[in-house]
N, C-alpha and C positions, 0 to 999 in steps of 0.2 A: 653223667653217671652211666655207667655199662651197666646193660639192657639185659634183661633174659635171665635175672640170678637167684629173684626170689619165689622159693616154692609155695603152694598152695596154701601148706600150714604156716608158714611166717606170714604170710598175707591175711591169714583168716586170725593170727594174736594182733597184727598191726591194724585190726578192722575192731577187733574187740577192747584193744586198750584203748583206742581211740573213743569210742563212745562212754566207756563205762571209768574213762580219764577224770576229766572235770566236773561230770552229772552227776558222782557219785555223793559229791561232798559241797557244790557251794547249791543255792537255792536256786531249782529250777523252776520256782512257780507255783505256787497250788489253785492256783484259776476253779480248777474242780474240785476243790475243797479236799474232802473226807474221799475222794473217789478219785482221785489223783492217779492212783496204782494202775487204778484200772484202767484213765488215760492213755498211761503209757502202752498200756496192753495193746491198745486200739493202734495207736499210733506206730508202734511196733510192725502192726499188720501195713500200715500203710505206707512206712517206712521202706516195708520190705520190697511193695509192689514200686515204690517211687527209684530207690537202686535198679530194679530191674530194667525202668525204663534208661537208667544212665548206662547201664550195661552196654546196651543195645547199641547210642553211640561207638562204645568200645569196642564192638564188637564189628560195628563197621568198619572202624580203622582201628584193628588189634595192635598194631604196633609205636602209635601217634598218642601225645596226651594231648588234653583238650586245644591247647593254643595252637596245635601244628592244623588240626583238622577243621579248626574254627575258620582259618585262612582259606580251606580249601572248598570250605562251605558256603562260607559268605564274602568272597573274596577276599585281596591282602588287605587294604584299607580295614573295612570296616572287622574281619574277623582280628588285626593286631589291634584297635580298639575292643574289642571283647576280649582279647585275651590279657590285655594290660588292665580290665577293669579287673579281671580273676585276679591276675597277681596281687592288684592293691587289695582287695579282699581277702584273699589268704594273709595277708601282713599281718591288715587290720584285724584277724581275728584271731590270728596269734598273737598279737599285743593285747588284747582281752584277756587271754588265757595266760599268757604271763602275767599282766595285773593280778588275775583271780588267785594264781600259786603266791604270788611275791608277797598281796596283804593280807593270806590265811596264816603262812609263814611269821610276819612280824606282827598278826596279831596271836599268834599260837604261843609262839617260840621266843624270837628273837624281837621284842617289843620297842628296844630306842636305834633299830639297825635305819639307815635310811633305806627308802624305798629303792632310789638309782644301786646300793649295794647288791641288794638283793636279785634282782633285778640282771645285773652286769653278771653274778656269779651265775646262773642261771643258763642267759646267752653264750656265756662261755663253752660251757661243758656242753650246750645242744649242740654249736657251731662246731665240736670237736667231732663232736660223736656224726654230723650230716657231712665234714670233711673224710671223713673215714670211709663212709659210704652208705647208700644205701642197706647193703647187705646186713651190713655192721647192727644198722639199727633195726631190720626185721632179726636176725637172730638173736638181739637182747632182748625184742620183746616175747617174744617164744618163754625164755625165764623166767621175765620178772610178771609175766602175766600167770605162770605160776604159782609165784612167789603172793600176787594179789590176790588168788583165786584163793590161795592157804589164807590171807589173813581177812578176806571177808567170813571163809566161814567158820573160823576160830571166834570172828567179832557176833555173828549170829550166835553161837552153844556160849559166851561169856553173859550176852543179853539175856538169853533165856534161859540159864542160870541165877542170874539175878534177878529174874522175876521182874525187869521190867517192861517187859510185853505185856502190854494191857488192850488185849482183842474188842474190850468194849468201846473204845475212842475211833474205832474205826467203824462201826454199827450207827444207824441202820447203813444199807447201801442204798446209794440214791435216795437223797435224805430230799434233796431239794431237785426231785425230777435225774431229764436226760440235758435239760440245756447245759448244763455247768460242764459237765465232760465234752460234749463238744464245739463248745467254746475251749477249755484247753488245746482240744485236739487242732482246732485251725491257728490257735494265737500264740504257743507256746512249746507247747510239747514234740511235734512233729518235725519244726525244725533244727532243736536243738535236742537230742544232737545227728537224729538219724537223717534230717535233709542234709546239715554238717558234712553228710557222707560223699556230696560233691564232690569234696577234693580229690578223692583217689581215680575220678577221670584224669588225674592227672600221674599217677602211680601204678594203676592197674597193666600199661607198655612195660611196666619191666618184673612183672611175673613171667617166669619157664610155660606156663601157659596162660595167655591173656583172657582167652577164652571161659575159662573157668568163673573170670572176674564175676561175674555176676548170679553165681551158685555161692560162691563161697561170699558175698555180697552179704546175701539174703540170710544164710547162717550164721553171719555174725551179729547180724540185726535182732534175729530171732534169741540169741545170746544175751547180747549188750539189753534188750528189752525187758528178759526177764530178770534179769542182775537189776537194772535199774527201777523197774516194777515193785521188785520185791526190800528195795532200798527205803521206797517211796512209803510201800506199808510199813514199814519199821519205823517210820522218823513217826509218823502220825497214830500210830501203836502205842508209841517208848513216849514222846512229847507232848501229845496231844493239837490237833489243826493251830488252834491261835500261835502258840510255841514255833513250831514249824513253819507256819508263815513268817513270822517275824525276824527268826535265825538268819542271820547270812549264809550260817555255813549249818545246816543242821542235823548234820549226820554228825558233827563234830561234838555238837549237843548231846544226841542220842547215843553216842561209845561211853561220853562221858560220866550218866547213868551205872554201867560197870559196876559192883560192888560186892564181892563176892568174901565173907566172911571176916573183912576188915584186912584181909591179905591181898586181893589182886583190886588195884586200885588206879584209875589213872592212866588208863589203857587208849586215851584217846592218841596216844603217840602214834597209834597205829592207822588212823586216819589221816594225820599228818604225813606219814608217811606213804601212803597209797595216795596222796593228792599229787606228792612231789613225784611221785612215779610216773601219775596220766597227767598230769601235766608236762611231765619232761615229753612224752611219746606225743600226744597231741599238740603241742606248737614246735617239736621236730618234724611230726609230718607238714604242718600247715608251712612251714618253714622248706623243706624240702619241694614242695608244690610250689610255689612263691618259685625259687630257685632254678627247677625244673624250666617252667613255663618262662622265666629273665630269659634264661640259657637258651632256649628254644628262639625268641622274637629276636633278642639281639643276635645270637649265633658267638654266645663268648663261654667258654669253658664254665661249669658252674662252679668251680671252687674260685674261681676270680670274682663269685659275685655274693660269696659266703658275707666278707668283714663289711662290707658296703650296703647290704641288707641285713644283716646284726646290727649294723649302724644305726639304720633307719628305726626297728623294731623298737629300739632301746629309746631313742626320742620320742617318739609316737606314744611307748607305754607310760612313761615318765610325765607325760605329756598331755593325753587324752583327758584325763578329769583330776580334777584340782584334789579330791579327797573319794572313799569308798563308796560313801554313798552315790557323788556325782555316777562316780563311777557304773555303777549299778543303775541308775537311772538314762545313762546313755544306751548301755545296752537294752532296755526295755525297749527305745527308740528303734533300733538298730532292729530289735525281731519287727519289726512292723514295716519298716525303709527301706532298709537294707538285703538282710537277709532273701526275702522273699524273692531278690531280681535276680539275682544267684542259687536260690535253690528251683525256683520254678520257671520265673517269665526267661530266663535265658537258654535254660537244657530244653525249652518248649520250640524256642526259636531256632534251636539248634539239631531238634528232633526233625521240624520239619523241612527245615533245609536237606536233613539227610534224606527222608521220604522224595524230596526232588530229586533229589541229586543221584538215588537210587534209579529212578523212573528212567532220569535220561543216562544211564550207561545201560541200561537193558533195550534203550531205543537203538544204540549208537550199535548196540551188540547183533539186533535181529539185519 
């Protein structure tokens, strides 16, 4: 991909559809019950300070994504092992988020499609749009994040029209103490989706200034937080906690509510449509990072490793869980296994590599 193309503002839409992609519409958790909102709120903050430390990396090596500098940190051996566990991370977690699109989709929409359909049409149009270029795909999202920003708060003045905002389902706060919030904040909320934000150590080399990456980080986090915050109080507002928890998808729920004089009716299409949107943008970047990082360890062009990892993507999702629920129930695994070795114990391993590594070019200097 040629380096140095995208501005501050495309990087700050590609940072905000990315979080406010998939979180908005399938179930992120209510660990903290009635106070979920304010979870995010927390975690938001914490979120913001956790980018800034990935920053810092970048900031070390402004023009390197993570797998180049991983090498140079912890030597070639074991840094192409860390950087080939990213890779298979970034897949794996875009084959989630394709799951997540593909059966909101044929349980929305298209109800007897098969999954591999769905699925396949999906991979196509991302693989087009990441052959195209990067640039291609920060300027659609400058648009369409737009175009998402018009139809969440069309979908706020339709709810609140219809009277079904009910501010007592959310009272008292802190009905059952402080534990319950932070236990969301370490088990659930924090990584998904603002630790998620990992990946653009691998994106942030080809902004016009890399440096920035980590202001415009924290802006979007602060963003994606309160979009999503404000999501969180609507569903447990409009549905009530038990509703909410049980929803797969329960924002799809609370549109559906809608009902405005026996004329505007049905309006959840518009959730449906804002899923297919952050979901195209969030497993195009996870996709793109994946790709990035191949291209990088092997040294091979990355449009040659586009159909080859489309390949993989499309088995893997087809693949991972036999039905939704599975499905859902692996992922719970995965924030607790997974996740955590890629948001935390490895940028920690890789912070303090840098702090070495710092120490001895100011020795070699004096």
């Amino acid at each position: 991909m040629d380096k140095n193309q995208i501005s501050s503002g495309q990087m700050l839409s590609l940072m905000v559809m990315f979080q406010i992609g998939t979180a908005i519409v399938i179930n992120m958790g209510y660990t903290s019950g009635k106070d979920t909102w304010i979870t995010i709120l927390v975690c938001m903050v914490l979120g913001a300070g956790l980018f800034w430390i990935y920053s810092c990396l970048s900031k070390q090596f402004p023009k390197m994504p993570l797998t180049a500098y991983s090498r140079i940190l912890l030597g070639k051996v074991m840094g192409n092992i860390v950087g080939m566990l990213y890779i298979a991370y970034f897949i794996y977690i875009g084959c989630r988020n394709l799951r997540d699109g593909a059966n909101l989709i044929n349980i929305s929409t298209l109800n007897t499609t098969p999954l591999v359909v769905t699925t396949t049409l999906m991979l196509l149009c991302i693989s087009y749009v990441v052959y195209l270029g990067f640039e291609v795909l920060a300027r659609t999202a400058v648009l369409l994040l737009v175009f998402l920003l018009f139809v969440g708060l069309l979908s706020n003045i339709l709810l609140i029209s219809s009277n079904a905002v009910q501010v007592d389902l959310i009272l008292p706060l802190f009905e059952d103490g402080i534990k319950p919030v932070l236990k969301g904040i370490f088990t659930e909320n924090l990584i998904i989706p603002f630790g998620e934000m990992v990946c653009f150590l691998m994106l942030l080399p080809y902004m016009r200034r890399p440096e920035k990456g980590g202001y415009i980080g924290v802006i979007s986090i602060i963003i994606g937080g309160l979009i999503l915050s404000q999501t969180m109080f609507l569903n447990v507002a409009c549905l009530g906690l038990n509703i909410s928890k049980r929803s797969a998808f329960p924002l799809l729920s609370t549109i559906s509510l809608v009902e405005i004089s026996e004329f505007v009716q049905r309006v959840d299409i518009l959730v449906v449509m804002s899923l297919i949107i952050g979901e195209f943008f969030r497993i195009s970047l996870y996709f793109s990072a994946a790709l990035i990082g191949a291209s990088d360890i092997f040294n091979v062009t990355y449009r040659k490793l586009i159909l080859p990892i489309a390949f993989i993507m499309l088995v893997w999702t087809t693949g991972m869980a036999r039905n939704f629920i599975y499905h859902l129930e692996y992922g719970r695994l995965a924030l607790y296994y997974i996740h955590p070795l890629f948001v935390f114990y490895f940028p920690l391993l890789l912070m303090g590599a840098g702090w070495i590594h710092k120490r001895r070019k100011r020795r070699t200097r004096v």
